[in-house]
N, C-alpha and C positions, 0 to 999 in steps of 0.2 A: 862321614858327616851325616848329621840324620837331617831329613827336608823337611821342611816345615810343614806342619799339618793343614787340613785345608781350615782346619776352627782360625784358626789363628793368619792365614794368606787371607783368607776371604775381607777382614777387616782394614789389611795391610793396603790391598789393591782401590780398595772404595778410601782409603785418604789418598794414596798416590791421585784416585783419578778428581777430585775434589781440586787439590793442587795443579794439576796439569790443566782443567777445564779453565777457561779464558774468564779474566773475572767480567760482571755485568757492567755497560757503562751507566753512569750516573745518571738518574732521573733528572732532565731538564728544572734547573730551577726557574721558578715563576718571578717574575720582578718584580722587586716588593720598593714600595715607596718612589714610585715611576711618578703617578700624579703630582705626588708631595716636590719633587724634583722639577716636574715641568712649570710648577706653580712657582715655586723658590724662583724659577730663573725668568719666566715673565715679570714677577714680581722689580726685581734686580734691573732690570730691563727697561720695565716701566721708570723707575726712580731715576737710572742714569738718562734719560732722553727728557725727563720732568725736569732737571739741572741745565741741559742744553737748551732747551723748550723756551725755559724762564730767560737765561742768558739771551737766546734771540731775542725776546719779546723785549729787555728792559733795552738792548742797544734801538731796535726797532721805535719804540715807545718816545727814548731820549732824540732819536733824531726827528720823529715827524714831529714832536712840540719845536725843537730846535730849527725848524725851516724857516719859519717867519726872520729870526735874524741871520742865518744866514744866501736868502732871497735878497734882504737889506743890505750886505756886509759883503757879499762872496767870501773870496779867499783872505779881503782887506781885514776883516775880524782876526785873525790869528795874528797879523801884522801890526796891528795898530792898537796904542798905547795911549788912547783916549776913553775915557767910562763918564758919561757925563747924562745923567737919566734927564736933565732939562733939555736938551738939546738933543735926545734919542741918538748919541752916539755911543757906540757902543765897541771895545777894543779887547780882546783877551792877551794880548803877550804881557800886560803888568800881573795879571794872577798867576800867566803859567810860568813865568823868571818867579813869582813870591815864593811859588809851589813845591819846584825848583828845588831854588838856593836853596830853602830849608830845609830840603828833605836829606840831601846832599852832606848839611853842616852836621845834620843827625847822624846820616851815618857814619862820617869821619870819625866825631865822638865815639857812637854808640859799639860801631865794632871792634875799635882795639879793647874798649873797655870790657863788653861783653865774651871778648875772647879770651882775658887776664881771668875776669870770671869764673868762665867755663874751667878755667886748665888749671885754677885753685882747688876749686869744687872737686875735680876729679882723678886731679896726682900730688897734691900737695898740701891740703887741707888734714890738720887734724882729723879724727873720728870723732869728737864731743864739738868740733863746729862747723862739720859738713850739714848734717839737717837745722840747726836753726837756720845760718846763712844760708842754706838753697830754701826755704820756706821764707825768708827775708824777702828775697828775692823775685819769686813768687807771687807775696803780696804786693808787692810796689807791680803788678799789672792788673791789678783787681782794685785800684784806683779809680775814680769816678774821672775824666780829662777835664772836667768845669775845676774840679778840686786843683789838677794843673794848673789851671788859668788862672784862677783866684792866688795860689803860691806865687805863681812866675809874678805876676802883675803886683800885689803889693808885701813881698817878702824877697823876690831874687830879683826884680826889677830896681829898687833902688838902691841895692847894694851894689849889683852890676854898674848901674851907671855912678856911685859913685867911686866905686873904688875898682874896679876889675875894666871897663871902656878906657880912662885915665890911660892906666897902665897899659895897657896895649896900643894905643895912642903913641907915647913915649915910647915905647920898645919897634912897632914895625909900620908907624906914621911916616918916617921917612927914608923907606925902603924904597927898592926901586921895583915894580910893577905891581906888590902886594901893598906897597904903602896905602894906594886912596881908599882901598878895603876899610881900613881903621880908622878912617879921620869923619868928622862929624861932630857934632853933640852927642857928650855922652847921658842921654837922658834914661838911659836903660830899657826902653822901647824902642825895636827895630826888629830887621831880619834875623840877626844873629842871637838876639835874646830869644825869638821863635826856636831858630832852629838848637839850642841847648835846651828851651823845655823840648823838644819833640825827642831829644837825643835821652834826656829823664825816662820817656815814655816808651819810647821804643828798648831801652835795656832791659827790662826784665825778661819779654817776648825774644830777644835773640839771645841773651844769655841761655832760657830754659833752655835754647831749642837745642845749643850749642853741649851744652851740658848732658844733657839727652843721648845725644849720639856719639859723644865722647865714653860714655860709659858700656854705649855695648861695643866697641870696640874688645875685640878678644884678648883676654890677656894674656894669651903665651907667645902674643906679637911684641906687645911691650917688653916683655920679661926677656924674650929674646935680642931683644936689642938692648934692653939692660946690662942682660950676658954678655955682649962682646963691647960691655965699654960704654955705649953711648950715652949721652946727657941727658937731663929731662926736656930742655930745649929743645934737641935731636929730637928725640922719641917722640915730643908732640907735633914737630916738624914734619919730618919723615915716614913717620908711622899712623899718627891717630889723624893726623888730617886729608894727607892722602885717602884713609879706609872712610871717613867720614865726611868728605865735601859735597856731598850731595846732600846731606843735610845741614852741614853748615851754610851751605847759600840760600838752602830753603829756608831756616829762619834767617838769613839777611833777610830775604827779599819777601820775609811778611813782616817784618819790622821794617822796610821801606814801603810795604802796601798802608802800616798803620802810619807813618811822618805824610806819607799821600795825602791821606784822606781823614785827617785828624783835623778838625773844626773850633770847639772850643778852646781849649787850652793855645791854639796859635791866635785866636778872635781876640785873646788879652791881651798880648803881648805884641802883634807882631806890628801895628801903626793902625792898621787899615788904610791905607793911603794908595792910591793907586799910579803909581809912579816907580822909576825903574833908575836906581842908583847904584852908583859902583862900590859906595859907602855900605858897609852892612850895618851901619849903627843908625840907619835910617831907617823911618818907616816904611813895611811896602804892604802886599796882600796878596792872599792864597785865594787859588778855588773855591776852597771849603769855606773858609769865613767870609768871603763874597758871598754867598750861599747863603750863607747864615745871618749876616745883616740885613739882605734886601729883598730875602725872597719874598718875606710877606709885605711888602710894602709895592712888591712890581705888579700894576697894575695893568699896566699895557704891553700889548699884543708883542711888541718888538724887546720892551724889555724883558720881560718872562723869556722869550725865547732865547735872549743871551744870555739868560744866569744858565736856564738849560740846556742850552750848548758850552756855556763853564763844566757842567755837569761830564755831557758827553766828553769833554776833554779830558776831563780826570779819569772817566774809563778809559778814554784811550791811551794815556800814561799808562796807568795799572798795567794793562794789556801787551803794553810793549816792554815794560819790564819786564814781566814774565816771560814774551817770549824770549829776549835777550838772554835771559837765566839759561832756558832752556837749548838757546843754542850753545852757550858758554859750556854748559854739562856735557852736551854733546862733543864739543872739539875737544873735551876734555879726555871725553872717553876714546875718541879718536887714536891720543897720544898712548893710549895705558898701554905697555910691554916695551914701546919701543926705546927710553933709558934703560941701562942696564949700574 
């Protein structure tokens, strides 16, 4: 064999050693968009503690105006079932039972119906009447609540009491523990006609929301369980509500923050009377439309300070539903793996 000449070795060994030599390590890079990042997150920072900030300040705020009636009233205020601005007495359990029951008869309504809704919209609806009906739908919360109040009060108020009070009268007036619910005059003003307009109001806000998160449920969940048999019943049962309950409570419980704190449309309908009946066909009153009839009118020290401790009370509803949501989600996740 002939050996390789050195013309030809001398190139061989300068790649061999090229190769063999340990490569450089990489120049340190310099951090680029560090400021830009520190700013972003003070930025972020600031706004979430600005949301907190505000939150203390309006609780703070609602309860020093709120002192004067309850110095007056102590703990008797939550108790007592008297409002009488001649006489500076002053009682919040008739607005927080008005607040209450309607918020409650809303959601009765509102949920099965928004939840028939949702599971049209999303498994069972045509393709030519999916987007009208969810834009239908849509629009009925882009409603003015005075427009509610004006409808409820002289278009569903007298029809209710003449023909729809009647008949429930007749059907569960002499029942045994639901009956005093339905007995009254059917004048079509009362609790119950509040709480079906609130129940109007609140359905488009929990249907969106419902609808919403039934869609991004994945579909090779459903499909799968289509596969081995199941219903649409099942599937929505089983499948899409399980993966989606954390948003279906979340729109409950902001279509129960809006039956809370919704003002006009309950201010038409509901009596305004401040009185506490077993009858829903009677008139009662909310927080909110207490608010709204006498705030400009309350000129003294003690009355201002009971509408504003009305006030404080409806935060503190708000507040406690949410947290209840919150632990409801919680126990909920608690159970998750342990059915099989």
């Amino acid at each position: 064999m002939t050996p390789p000449s050195s013309g030809t070795l001398a190139p061989a060994l300068e790649a061999g050693a090229r190769v063999a030599s340990p490569a450089r390590p990489p120049a340190p890079r310099r951090p680029v968009g560090r400021l830009q990042d520190t700013l972003f997150e003070r930025a972020t920072l600031f706004f979430a503690l600005l949301v907190l900030g505000i939150l203390f300040a309006i609780i703070a705020a609602l309860t020093v105006a709120a002192l004067p009636a309850f110095r007056e009233f102590g703990f008797g205020f939550f108790t007592t079932n008297v409002w009488n601005p001649v006489t500076k007495q002053f009682g919040a359990l008739a607005t927080i039972y008005g607040t209450v029951v309607t918020s409650v008869i809303a959601l009765l309504i509102a949920v099965p119906v928004s939840f028939g809704i949702a599971v049209f919209l999303t498994e069972m609806s045509p393709a030519w009447l999916k987007r009208p009906l969810g834009t239908a739908v849509e629009l009925l919360a882009a409603i003015p609540s005075i427009i509610y109040g004006m409808w409820g009060l002289f278009v569903f108020a007298p029809l209710f009491g003449d023909y729809v009070q009647p008949a429930l009268t007749a059907i569960f007036g002499d029942l045994w523990i639901i009956g005093p619910l339905f007995q009254g005059a059917p004048n079509g003003i009362g609790v119950l006609s509040a709480g079906i307009i609130l129940s109007v109001m609140v359905i488009p806000f929990i249907a969106s929301v419902m609808r919403d998160v039934f869609e991004i449920v994945p579909p090779v969940l459903k499909e799968s369980a289509y596969g081995i048999g199941a219903t649409t019943w099942e599937v929505v049962w089983n499948v899409v509500l399980p993966y989606a309950r954390v948003g279906v409570i979340g729109g409950i419980m902001l279509g129960l923050g809006r039956a809370l704190g919704e003002t006009m449309a309950v201010t038409f309908v509901i009596g305004n009377a401040y009185r506490i009946s077993a009858s829903l066909f009677e008139p009662g009153q909310s927080i909110a439309s207490a608010l709204a009839n006498e705030f400009n009118e309350a000129a003294d020290p003690v009355h201002s300070g009971a509408l504003i401790a009305l006030g404080l009370i409806l935060f503190l509803l708000t507040f406690i539903v949410l947290a209840l949501s919150r632990m409801l989600l919680a126990q909920m996740a608690k159970g998750e793996g342990r059915k099989t």
